[in-house]
KOLDRENMI-929315 format. One record per residue (C-alpha): x, y, z. Coordinates in steps of 0.02 Angstrom, whole numbers, plus 32768, in hexadecimal, padded with zeros to 4 digits. Layout:
KOLDRENMI-929315
XYZ...
end
This chain:
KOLDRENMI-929315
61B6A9E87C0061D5AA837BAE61E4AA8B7AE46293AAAC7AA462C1AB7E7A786268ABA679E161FBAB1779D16174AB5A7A1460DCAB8A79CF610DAC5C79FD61AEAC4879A66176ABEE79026103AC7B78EE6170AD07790B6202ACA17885616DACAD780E614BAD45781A61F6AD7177FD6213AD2C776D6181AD5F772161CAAE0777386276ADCC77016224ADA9766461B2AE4D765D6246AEB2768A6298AE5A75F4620CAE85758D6218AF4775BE62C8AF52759062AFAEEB74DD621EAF6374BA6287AFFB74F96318AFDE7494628CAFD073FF6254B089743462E3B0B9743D632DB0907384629FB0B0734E6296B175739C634DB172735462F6B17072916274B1D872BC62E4B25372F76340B23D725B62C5B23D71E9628AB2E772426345B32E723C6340B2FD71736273B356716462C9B41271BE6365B3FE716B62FDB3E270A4627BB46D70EA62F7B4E5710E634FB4CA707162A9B4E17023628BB57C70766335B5B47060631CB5896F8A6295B6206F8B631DB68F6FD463C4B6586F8763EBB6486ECB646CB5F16ECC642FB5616F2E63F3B4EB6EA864BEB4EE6E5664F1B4B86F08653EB4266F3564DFB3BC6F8F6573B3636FFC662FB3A16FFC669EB3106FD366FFB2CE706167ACB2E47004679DB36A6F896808B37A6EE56890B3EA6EE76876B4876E9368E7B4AD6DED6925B4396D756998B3A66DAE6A48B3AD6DB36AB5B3B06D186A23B3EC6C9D6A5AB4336C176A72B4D76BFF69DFB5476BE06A10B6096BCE69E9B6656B446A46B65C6AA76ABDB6EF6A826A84B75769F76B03B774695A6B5EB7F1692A6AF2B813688C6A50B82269226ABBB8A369886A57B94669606AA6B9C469B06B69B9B96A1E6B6EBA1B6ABF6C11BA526B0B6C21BA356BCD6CCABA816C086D0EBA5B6CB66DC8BAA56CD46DC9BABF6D856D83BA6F6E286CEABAC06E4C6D0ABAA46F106DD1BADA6F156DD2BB426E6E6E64BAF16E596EAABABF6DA06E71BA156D6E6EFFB99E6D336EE5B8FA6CB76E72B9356C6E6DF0B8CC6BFE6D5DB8D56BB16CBDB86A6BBE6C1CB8536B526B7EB8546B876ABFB84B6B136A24B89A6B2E6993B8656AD068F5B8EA6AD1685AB91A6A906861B9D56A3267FABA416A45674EB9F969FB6716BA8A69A4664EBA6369406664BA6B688665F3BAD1682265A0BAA76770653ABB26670564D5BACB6692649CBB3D65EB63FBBAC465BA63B9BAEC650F62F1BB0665086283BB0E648261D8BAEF64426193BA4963D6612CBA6D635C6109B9B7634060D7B98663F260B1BA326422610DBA4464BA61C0BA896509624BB9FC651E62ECBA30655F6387B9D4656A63F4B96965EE6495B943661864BFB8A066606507B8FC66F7645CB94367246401B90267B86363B96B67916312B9CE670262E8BA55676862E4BB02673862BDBBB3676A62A8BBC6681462C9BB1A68436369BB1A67C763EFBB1C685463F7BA4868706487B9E468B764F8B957686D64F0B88D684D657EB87E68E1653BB8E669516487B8A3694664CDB7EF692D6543B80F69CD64C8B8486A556444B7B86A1F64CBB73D6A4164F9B7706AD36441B77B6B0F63FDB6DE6ACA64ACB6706AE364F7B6CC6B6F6468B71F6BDC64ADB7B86BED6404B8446BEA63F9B8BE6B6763FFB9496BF764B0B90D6C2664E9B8F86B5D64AFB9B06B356509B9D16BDB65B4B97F6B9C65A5B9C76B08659CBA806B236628BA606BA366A8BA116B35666CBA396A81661CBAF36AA56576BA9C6A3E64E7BAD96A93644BBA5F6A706392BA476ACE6365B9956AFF62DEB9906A836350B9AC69ED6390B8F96A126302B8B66A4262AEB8F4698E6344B8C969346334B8086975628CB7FC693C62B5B81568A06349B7B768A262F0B70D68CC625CB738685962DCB72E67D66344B6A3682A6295B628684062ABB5B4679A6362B58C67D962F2B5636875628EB50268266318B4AC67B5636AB479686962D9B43868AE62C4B3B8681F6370B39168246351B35F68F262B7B2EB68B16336B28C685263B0B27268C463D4B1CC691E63F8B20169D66398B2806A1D63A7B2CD6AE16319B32E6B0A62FFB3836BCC6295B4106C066286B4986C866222B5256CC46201B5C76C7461A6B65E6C7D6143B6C96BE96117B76C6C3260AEB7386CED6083B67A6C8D60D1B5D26CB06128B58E6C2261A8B5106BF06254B50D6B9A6286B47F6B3D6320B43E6AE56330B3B86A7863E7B38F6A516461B3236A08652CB34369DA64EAB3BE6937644DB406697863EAB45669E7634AB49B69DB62FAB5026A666236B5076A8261D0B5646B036116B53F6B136088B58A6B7E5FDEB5536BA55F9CB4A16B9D601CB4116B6660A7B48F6B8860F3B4046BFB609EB3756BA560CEB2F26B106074B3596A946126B3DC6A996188B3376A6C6123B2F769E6610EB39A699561CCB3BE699F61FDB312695D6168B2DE68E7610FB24868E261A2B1EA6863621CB1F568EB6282B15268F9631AB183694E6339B1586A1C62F3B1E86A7A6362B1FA6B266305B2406BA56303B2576C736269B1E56C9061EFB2606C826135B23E6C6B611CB2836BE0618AB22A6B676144B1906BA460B7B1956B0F6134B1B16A82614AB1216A1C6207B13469D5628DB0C86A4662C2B1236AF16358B11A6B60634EB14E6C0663B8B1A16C6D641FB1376CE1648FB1EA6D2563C7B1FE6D7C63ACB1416DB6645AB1546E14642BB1F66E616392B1B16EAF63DBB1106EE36456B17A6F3C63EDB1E46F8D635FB15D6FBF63E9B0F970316429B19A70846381B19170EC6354B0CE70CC6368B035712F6414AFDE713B63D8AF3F70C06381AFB97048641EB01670516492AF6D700F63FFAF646F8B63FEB0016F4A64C8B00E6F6064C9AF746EEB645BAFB56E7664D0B0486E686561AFF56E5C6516AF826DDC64EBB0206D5F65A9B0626D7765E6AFD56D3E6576AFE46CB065A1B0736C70665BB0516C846642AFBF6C1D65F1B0216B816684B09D6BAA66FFB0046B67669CAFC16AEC6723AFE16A5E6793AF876AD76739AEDC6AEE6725AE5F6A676677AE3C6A156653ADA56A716699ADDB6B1F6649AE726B1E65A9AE246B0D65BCAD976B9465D7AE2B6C0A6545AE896BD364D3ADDD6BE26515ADD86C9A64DCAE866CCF643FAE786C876424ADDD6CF5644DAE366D8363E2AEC86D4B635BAE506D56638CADF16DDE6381AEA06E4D62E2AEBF6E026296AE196E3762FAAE326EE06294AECF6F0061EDAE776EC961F7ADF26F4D622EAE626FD1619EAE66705661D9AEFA70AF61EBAF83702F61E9B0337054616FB0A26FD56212B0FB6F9E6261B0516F7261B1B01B6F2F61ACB0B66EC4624BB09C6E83622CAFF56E416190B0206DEC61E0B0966D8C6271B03B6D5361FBAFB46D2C6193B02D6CC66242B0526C74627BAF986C6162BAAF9C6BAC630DB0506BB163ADB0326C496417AFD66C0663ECB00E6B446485B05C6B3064F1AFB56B496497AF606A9964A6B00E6A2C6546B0696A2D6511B1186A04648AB1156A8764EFB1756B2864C3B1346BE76494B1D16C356420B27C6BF964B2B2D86C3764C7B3426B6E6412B3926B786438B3BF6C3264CAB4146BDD6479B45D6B6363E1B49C6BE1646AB4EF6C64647AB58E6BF663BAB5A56BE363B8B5A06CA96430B6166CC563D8B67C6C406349B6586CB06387B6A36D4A63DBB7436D0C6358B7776C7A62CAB74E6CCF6281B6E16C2E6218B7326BC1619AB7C56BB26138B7926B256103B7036ABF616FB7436A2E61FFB76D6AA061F4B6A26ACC61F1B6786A0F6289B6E869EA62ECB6A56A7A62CDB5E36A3662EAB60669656393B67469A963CDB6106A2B63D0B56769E66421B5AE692964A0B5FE69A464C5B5616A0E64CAB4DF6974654DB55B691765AFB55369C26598B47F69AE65C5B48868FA6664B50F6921661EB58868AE65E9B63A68F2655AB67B68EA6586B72C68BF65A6B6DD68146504B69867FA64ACB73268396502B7B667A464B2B724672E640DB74A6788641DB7F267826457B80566DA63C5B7946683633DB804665C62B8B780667262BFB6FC66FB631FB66A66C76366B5B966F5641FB5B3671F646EB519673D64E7B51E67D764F4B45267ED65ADB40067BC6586B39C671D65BFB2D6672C6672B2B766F0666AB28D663C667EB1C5660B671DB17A65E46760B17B65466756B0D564EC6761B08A645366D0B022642C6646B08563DA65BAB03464306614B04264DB6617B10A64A46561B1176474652BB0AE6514658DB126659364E5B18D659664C7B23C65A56564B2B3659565AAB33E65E0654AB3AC658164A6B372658D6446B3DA662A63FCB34A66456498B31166AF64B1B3B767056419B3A6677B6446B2EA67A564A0B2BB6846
end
């Protein structure tokens, strides 16, 4: 009797061997769609490597390329102010202002020379320069011989820049000088350009080296004010401090700012440590005790005064990392963004909050600061970038969220980076500096130039003070404190402290 179809031994085989290459086929495609999603982030990890080394190529070439943007917004702002602004057009000038009144007839059509009917008349102002003309001063300076001291003094008028005689007698003016050292050291402009501008719209024909001359002395004479700033900044409570590259001549260096809403001082440094904590602790001093905000930077990490970091940085990165990151460490590090925005927003209405709700809702984001931390820690599949990340803010624990328990302390570096944008610009159309005393000028000039822009004061007036002391001297440029209230308990009166008149209280801030 014959077996049944398929029950033979030939047909159990051949069903075996089919399913075993069911399931190998099965196996093939699993580990083919593997491949294949995994080719898929090779290929975009390779797309992202050409696209960053062609931008880095393209940096050598271009610029402009680092004030980029990095990624155009989907849905731009409109350009212009919105709707129903008010007004902005300049205001017309009186009739006491009007200089001179111009007559502009019009009696017939200039296309039909025809008569014009209704006639009428209209106004219209024109406000000018005149004709900037350089203004000329003869000085007679008495001489003579001391018999006491035994040599020949002459004297000075507070208008004099220079005591120059003879040959080198023919000098130029406070504004002048003070003008084209502003806009070298503030604005950027070259001193090529400035004698350039000047000859064209002045008819004052000056070499480069006149300025450059005329600035040395000019911050010899302005270094005690220096000085007198740079104290003030050690006593201050907030300080931003940054950095960025420089160049002295064919030498590396390093400009650095260190800022706050009065202040700014300007160093550049060559050499060993030009990059390193010793610039920080010599600019600040060792009795520092204010909260130093900085970008995360090594090299603050040894200073002992209280830090804040820099969360404008942390939010960058996190954005970046999950461009190119896994889908779950993507959620992570969106939550760890969105956790920091809503940080921020609440210091932003801290006035608005009461005492004890504002501080429930700081509690709570500092447990989830943590609990994201600890998150990331028992993650078993971290990339390095993710790894890196959390060492760092781990390194960093105290400094976040610093600015939620201290009021003045702001959330981001973003006011150095401010203050550091003109010294790159600087950078990139000056070419830096020549010399070593070239990079001292620049940072005595530029930072008495930029704090009398913070306190609203210009610097042209502090510069005819400078260049009408004979000797160098200390000029205070800082907005004293308002004075105390009046009251009428004497011991309330002698307890107010220091007054307005005591320079004690015009270097604090």
């Amino acid at each position: 009797m014959l077996p049944s179809a398929g029950n033979c031994r030939g047909c159990q085989a051949r069903d075996r061997e089919i399913a075993r290459l069911q399931q190998r086929l099965e196996q093939l495609e699993k580990d083919c769609r593997r491949l294949e999603r995994r080719l898929a982030l090779i290929e975009k990890d390779n797309r992202r490597l050409r696209t960053e080394l062609a931008e880095t190529r393209r940096q050598q070439q271009r610029q402009a390329s680092p004030f980029r943007r990095r990624k155009l917004k989907d849905r731009p702002k409109k350009a212009g102010r919105k709707k129903g602004h008010p007004a902005n057009v300049r205001p017309t000038p009186p009739p006491e202002r009007v200089d001179r009144i111009v007559a502009v007839p019009c009696r017939s059509c200039p296309d039909c020379n025809v008569d014009l009917v209704d006639p009428g008349l209209v106004v219209q102002h024109q406000t000018d320069l005149p004709p900037i003309v350089p203004f000329v001063t003869r000085f007679d300076i008495e001489t003579g011989w001391c018999p006491c001291c035994r040599r020949r003094v002459q004297g000075r008028h507070p208008e004099q820049t220079s005591n120059a005689i003879g040959a080198a007698g023919n000098t130029l003016g406070p504004v002048v000088l003070t003008m084209a050292a502003e806009l070298k050291h503030r604005l950027g402009v070259p001193y090529r350009k400035i004698c350039d501008f000047l000859q064209t719209y002045c008819d004052l024909k000056v070499a480069p080296a006149t300025f450059v001359r005329a600035e040395q002395r000019l911050a010899e004479r302005a270094r005690p004010t220096f000085n007198m700033l740079l104290d003030a900044l050690r006593r201050c409570h907030v300080v931003h401090a940054d950095e960025t590259g420089w160049r002295v001549g064919a030498v590396n260096a390093w400009l650095w700012v260190f800022s706050n809403k009065d202040i700014t001082i300007y160093a550049i440094r060559t050499g060993p440590g030009a990059r390193g904590h010793e610039v920080p602790e010599e600019i600040l001093g060792p009795d520092f005790d204010g909260f130093l905000i900085v970008d995360g930077f090594k090299a603050y990490d040894v200073l002992s005064c209280a830090k804040g970091q820099c969360n404008a940085h942390l939010l960058r990165r996190a954005k970046e990392m999950s461009e190119t990151a896994s889908a779950d460490e993507a959620a992570l590090l969106q939550t760890l963004v969105e956790l920091l925005q809503k940080a921020i927003a609440l210091a932003e209405r801290r006035d608005k909050l009461t005492a004890d709700g504002y501080a429930r809702q700081v509690t709570a984001i500092k447990n989830s600061f943590e609990d994201w931390l600890t998150k990331v820690r028992r993650r078993r599949s971290n990339s390095d970038e993710l790894w890196r990340l959390f060492v760092h803010m781990m390194k960093h624990f105290d400094e976040w969220l610093r600015f939620l328990d201290h009021a003045e302390v702001p959330p981001t570096n973003n006011h150095a980076e401010r203050m550091l944008r003109p010294a790159v610009v600087t950078r990139k159309i000056g070419g830096c500096n020549k010399t070593l005393l070239g990079a001292l000028v620049h940072s005595i000039l530029a930072s008495l130039m930029v704090t009398c822009r913070q306190q609203g004061q210009k610097f042209l007036d502090l510069a005819r003070q400078l260049w009408a002391a004979e000797e160098p001297k200390a000029i205070p440029i800082l907005q004293p404190p308002p004075p105390p209230r009046p009251t009428d308990s004497p011991l309330n009166e002698t307890a107010a402290g220091p007054t307005a008149n005591d320079p004690s209280t015009t270097l604090s801030c």
